[in-house]
C-alpha positions in Angstrom: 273.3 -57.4 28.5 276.8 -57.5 27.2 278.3 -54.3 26.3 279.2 -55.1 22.5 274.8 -55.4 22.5 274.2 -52.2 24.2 276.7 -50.5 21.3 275.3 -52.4 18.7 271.4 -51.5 19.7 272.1 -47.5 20.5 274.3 -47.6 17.0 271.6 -49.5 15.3 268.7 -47.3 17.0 270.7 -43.7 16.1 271.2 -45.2 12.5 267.3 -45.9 11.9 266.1 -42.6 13.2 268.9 -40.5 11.1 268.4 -42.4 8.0 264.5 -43.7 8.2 265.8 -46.9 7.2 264.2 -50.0 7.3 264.7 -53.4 9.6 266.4 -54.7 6.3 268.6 -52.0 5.1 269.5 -51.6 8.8 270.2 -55.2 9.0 272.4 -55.2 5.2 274.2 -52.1 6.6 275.7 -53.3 10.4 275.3 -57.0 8.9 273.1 -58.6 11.2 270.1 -59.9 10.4 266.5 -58.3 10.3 265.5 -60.9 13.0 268.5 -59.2 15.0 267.7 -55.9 13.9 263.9 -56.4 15.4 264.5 -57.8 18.8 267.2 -54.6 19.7 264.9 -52.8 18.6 261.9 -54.0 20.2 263.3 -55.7 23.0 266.4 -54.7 24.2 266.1 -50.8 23.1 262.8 -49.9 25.6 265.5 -51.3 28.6 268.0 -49.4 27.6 266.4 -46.1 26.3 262.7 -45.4 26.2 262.6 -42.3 24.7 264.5 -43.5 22.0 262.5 -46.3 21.6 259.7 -44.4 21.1 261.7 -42.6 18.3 262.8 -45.9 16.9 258.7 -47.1 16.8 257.6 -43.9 14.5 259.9 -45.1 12.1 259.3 -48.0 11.9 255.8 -47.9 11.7 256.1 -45.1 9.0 258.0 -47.6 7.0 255.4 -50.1 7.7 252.6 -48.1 6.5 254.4 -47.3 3.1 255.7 -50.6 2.5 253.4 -51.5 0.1 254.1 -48.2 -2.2 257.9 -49.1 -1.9 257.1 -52.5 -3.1 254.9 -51.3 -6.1 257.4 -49.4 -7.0 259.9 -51.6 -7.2 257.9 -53.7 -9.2 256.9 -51.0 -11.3 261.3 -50.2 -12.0 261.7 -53.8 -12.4 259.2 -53.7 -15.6 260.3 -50.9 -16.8 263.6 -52.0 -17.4 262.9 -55.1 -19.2 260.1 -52.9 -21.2 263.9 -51.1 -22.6 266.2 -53.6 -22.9 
């Protein structure tokens, strides 16, 4: 693995766990993709760093499993403003 990877999935790993961000506001902030973002993650992270891995998995499955509130939500805002306006 080239070094400019390693960086890229230790800075993208620290980043997540700091921030509880998701795969796609990861992938807007170091703009890469969320298909990027996933496989450094997935992938190349547990050969790098396990523990952090680990770390990198609760978050993201914490995201998962509030996903759909997030998205509810959204929808909810998105009415709501057009109810105003």
């Amino acid at each position: 693995m080239q070094d400019y990877i390693r960086q890229r999935v230790l800075d993208i790993s620290n980043y997540i766990i700091q921030s509880n961000s998701t795969v796609r506001q990861t992938a807007a902030v170091f703009g890469v993709s969320k298909s990027t973002v996933h496989k450094d993650v997935t992938e190349r992270l547990p050969q790098i760093n396990e523990g952090l891995a680990n770390q990198v998995r609760i978050v993201l499955e914490q995201n998962k499993a509030e996903r759909h509130l997030r998205g509810g939500e959204a929808t909810r805002k998105k009415y709501k403003e057009n109810e105003v306006s």
